[in-house]
C-alpha positions in Angstrom: -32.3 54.6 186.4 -33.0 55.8 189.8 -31.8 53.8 192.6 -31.6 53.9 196.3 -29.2 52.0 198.4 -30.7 51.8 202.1 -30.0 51.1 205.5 -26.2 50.7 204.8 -23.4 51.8 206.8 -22.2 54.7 204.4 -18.2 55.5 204.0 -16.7 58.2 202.1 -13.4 58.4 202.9 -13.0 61.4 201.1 -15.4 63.6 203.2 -14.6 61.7 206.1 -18.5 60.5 206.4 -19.3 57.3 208.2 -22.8 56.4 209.1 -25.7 54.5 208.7 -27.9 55.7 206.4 -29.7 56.0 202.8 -27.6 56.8 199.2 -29.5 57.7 196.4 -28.7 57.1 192.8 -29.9 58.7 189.5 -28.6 59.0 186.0 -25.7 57.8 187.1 -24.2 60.2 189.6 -24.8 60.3 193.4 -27.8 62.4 193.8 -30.3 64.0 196.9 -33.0 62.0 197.9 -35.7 61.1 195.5 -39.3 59.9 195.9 -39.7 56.8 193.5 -36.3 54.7 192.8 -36.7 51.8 189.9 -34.9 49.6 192.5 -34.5 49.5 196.1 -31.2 47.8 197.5 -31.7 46.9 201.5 -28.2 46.7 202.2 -28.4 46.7 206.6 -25.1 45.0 207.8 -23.5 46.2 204.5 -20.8 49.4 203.9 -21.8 51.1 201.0 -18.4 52.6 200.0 -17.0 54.3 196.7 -16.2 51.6 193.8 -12.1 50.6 194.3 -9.5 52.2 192.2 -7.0 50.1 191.0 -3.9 51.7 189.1 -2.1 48.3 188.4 -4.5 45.7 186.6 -2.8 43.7 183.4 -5.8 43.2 181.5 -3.9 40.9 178.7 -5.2 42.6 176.0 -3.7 42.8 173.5 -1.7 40.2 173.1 -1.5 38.0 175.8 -5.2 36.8 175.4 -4.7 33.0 176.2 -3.3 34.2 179.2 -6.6 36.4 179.9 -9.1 38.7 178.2 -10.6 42.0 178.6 -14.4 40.0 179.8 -12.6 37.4 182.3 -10.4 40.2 184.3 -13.4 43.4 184.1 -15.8 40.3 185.7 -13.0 39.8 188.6 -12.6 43.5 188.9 -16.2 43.7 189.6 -16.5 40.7 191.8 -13.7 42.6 193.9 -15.5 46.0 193.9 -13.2 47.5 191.7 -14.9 50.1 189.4 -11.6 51.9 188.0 -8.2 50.5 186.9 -5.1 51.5 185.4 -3.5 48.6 183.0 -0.3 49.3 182.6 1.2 49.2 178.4 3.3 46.8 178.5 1.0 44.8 176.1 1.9 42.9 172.4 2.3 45.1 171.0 2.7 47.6 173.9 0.4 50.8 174.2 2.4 53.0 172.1 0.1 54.1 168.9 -2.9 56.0 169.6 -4.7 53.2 167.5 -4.2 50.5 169.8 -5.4 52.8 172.8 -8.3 53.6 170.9 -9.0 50.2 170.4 -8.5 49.1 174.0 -11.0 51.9 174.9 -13.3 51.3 172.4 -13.6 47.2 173.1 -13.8 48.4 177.5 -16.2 50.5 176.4 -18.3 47.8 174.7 -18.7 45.9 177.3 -19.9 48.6 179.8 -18.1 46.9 182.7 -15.1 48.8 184.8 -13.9 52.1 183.4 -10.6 51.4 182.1 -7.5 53.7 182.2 -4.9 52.9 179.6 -1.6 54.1 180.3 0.4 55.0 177.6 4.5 54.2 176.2 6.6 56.1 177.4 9.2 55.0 175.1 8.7 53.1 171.1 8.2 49.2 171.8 8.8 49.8 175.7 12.8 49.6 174.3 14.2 52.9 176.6 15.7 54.8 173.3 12.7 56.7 171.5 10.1 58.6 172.9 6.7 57.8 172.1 4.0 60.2 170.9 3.1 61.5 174.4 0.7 64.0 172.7 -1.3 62.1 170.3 -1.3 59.2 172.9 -2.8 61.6 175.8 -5.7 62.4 172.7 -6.4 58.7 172.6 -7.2 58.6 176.2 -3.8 57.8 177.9 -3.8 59.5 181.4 -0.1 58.6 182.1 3.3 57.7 180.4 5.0 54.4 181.6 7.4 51.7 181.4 5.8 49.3 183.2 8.2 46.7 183.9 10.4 47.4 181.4 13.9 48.7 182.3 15.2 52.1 180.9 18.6 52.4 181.4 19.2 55.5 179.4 19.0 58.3 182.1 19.1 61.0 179.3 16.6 59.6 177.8 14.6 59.6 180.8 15.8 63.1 181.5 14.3 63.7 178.1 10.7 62.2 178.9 10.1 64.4 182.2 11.5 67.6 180.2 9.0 66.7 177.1 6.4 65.1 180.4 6.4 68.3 182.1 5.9 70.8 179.6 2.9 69.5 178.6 1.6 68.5 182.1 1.3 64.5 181.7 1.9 62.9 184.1 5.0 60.0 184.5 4.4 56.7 186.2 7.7 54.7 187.0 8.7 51.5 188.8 12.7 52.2 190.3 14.8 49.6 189.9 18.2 50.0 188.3 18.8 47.7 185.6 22.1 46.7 185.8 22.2 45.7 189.2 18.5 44.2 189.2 19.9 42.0 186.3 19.0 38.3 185.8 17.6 38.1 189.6 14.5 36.8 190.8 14.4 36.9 194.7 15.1 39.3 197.3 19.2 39.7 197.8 19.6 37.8 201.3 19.9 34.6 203.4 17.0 33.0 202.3 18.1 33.7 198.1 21.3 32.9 199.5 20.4 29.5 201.1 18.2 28.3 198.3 21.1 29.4 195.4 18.5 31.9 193.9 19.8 35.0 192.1 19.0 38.2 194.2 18.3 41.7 193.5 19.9 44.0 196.1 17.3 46.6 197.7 19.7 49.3 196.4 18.2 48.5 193.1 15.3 50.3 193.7 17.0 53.0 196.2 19.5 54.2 193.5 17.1 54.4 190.7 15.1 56.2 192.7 17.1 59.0 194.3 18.1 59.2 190.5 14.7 60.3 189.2 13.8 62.1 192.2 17.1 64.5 191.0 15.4 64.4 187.9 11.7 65.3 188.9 14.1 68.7 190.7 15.4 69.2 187.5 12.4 69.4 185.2 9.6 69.7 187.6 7.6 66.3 186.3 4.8 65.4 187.9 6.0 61.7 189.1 4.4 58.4 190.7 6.8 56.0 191.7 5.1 52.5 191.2 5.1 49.5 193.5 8.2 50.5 196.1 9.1 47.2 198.4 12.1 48.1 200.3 12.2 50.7 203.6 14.8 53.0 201.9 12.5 53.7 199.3 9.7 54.7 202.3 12.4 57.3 203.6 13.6 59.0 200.4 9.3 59.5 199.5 9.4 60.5 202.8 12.5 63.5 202.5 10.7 63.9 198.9 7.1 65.1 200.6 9.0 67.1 203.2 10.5 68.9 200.1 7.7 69.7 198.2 8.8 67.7 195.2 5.2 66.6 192.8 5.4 62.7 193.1 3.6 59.9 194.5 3.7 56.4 194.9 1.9 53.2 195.9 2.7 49.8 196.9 1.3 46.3 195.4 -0.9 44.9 198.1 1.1 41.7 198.4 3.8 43.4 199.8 2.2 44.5 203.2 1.3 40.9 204.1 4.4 38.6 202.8 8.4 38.9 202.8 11.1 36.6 201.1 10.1 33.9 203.7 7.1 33.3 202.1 9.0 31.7 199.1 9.2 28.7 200.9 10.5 26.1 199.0 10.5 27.8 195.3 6.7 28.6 195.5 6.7 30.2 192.3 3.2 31.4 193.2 5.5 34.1 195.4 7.9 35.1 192.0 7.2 38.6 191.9 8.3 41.8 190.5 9.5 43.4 192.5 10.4 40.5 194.4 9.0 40.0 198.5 11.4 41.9 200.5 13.0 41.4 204.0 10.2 41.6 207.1 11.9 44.5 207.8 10.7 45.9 204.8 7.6 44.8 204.5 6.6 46.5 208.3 7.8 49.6 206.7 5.6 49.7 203.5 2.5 48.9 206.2 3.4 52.1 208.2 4.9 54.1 205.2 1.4 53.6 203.8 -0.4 54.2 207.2 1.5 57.5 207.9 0.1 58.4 204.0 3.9 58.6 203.3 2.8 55.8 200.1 -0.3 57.4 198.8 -2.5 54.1 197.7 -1.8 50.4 197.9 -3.0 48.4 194.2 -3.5 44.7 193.3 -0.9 44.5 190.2 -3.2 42.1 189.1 -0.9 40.4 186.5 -2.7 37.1 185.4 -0.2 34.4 184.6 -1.7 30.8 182.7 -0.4 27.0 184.3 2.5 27.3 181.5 4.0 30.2 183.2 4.0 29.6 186.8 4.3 25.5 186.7 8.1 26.3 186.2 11.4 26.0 188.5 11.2 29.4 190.4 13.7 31.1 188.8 12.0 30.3 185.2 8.5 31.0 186.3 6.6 34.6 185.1 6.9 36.8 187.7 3.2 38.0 189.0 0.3 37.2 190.6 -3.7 38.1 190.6 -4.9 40.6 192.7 -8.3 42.3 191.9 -10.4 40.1 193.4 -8.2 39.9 196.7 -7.5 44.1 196.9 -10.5 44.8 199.5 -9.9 42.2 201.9 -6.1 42.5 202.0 -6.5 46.4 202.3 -9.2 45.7 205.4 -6.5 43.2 207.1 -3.9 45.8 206.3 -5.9 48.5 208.3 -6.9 46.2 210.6 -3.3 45.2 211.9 -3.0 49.0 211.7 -5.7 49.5 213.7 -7.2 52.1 211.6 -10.8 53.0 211.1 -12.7 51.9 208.1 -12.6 55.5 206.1 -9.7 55.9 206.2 -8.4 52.2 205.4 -10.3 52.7 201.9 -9.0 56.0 201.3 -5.8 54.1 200.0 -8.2 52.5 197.3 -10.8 54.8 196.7 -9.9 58.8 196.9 -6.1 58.8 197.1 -6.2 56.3 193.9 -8.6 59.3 192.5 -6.5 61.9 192.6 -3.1 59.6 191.7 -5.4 58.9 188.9 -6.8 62.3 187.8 -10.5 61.1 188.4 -13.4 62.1 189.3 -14.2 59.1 191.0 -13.7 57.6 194.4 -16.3 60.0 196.5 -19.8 59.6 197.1 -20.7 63.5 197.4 -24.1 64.8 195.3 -23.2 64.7 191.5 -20.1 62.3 191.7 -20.4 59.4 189.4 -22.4 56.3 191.1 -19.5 54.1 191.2 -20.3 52.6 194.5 -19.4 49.0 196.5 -21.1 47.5 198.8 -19.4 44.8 200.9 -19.4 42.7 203.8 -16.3 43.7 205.9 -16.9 40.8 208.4 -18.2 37.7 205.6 -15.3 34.6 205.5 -13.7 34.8 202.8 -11.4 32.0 202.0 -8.9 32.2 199.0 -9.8 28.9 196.8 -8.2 29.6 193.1 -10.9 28.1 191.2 -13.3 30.4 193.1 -11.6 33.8 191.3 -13.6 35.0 188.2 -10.1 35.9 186.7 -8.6 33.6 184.2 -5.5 34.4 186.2 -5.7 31.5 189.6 -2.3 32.0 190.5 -1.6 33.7 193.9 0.2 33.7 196.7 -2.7 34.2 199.3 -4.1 30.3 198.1 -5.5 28.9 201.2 -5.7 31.9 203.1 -8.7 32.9 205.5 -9.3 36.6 204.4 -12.6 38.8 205.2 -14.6 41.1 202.9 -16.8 40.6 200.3 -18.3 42.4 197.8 -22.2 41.9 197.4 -22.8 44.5 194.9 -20.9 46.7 192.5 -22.4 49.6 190.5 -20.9 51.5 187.6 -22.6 54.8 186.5 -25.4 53.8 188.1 -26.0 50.2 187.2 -25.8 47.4 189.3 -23.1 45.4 186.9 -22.5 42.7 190.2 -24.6 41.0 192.5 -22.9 37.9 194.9 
């Protein structure tokens, strides 16, 4: 199909282009101009921008599928622009057979929606004491080890998993938080936990596990990305670690440059997250660690939780929130308080995602693949639950006035969204 996409405001935040002008689509990769397009997309007023790249999006499947299913959360990720995502293994069973993999591929596939990225086990079950198959796992189409949330304690056996990681190349994707002293709490350690008699995980959690692995990435040379960091300490030791040289990256879930542990309220379990909404302090310095490219990409950890999970006492209630539909216009308020221009907002979502993420993707030069968005960066968005396509409504951002909104999405070439 041969497509052509006119009049928009074009952004590639990898080349650094921004302008208005005319992108051409055929057999689904970005292509030079061509005299007779099947469609014609008049998209004056719009951005035309590379399709979002997501590398935290719980698709519930398996599993977890009266929580959500593979056609509920790939429509949401295309109602929010988002044309790549990662989902993380921590499924039932968790991603650690290449059969299941397959089978996650296989059923993504069939429904020729977002391209999906499993991520495989890094350890049997998600346990912390076996390694998985890394090998066999990358055949089936895994593109990274990880433990999701799951703690592993064992630091020889993590040792282990970058030695095995890094002779082979694959690439390790871990959340820091040390498991003992993150145990049994729920909210940021400070006043406010204090105050409401909530158990609190100390920032150190994550600062301690952290300098841990980044002695082990020196030790074996893994290639590293350090998941969803919410505390300033974590921002400086990235920070020493790119002055060093060291081969690790990291990101930050999007709710974490817009709310802090005041946001909790009065037990709004709709705030439980994991990791938990830090101090304002920390917070301001995930916004400029990720301006100052310190944090490579920001992600929705789109983690869709049902009415049984979240209508709970706060410290009982599933931690998580959704997130894909909500990823552009938080990102555009995020680089709007930052005062940053449009390219290189979305490079946190589109190119630096890419290359976290070993794709292709996230460009809109000649022979890319046409995974494109096209939003409204201006258009009212206001946050109503029942609005999101995922089966996930639970998030903290209810009520909120946002602005962004996707008008079309196209995969390889096909216009799979229209608003």
């Amino acid at each position: 199909m041969r497509l052509a996409i006119k009049n928009a405001r074009i952004i590639d935040p990898a080349s650094g282009r921004d302008g208005v002008g005319d992108l051409h689509v055929a057999d689904g990769k970005i292509s030079e101009e061509h005299a007779r397009p099947d469609r014609v997309i008049d998209a004056k007023g719009l951005v035309a921008a590379p399709g979002f790249i997501d590398l935290s999006a719980r698709l519930r499947e398996p599993g977890f599928e009266y929580k959500a299913t593979l056609e509920s959360e790939l429509e949401a990720a295309l109602a929010g622009g988002v044309t790549s995502l990662a989902c993380p293994p921590d499924t039932d069973p968790p991603l650690d057979e290449p059969g299941l993999v397959d089978m996650l591929r296989r059923r993504a596939k069939a429904l020729s929606r977002a391209r999906v990225y499993p991520l495989g086990a890094l350890t049997v079950k998600l346990e912390g004491e076996r390694l998985t198959e890394m090998a066999q796992l990358a055949e089936a189409g895994c593109v990274a080890f990880s433990q999701a949330n799951a703690p592993l304690a064992n630091t020889q056996v993590l040792w282990r998993a970058l030695q095995y990681a890094a002779t082979f190349g694959f690439p390790v994707w871990l959340r820091p938080q040390d498991a003992w002293l993150a145990k049994d709490g729920v909210a940021h350690e400070g006043e406010l936990a204090t105050r409401l008699g909530l158990p609190g995980i100390p920032p150190f959690a994550e600062t301690i596990a952290l300098a841990t692995m980044l002695e082990l990435v020196r030790a074996t040379g893994a290639r590293v990305h350090f998941c969803r960091l919410s505390t300033a300490g974590a921002v400086e030791l990235m920070r020493a670690a790119r002055r060093e040289g060291l081969p690790v990256s990291c990101d930050v879930a999007i709710h974490h440059l817009h709310l802090c542990d005041m946001d909790l309220g009065y037990f709004d379990s709709n705030c439980r997250l994991e990791p938990p909404l830090r101090s304002a302090r920390d917070r301001d310095a995930l916004a400029r660690g990720l301006e100052e490219q310190i944090i490579d990409c920001a992600c929705s950890d789109h983690t869709p939780i049902d009415d049984d999970g979240k209508h709970l006492p706060f410290a009982e209630a599933e931690p998580g929130a959704t997130g894909l539909e909500l990823l552009l216009p938080l990102t555009l308020k995020w680089g709007e308080a930052r005062k940053l221009p449009l390219a290189k907002t979305l490079a946190r979502i589109t190119c630096n995602a890419a290359q976290v993420l070993g794709v292709s993707s996230g460009r809109l030069a000649a022979g890319a693949p046409a995974d494109v968005a096209i939003f409204d960066p201006k258009a009212p968005l206001r946050v109503v639950p029942e609005m999101l396509k995922s089966q996930g409504k639970h998030t903290p951002f209810a009520g909120h006035e946002l602005a962004g909104r996707v008008r079309y999405t196209l995969v390889a070439g096909n216009v799979v969204y229209e608003a």
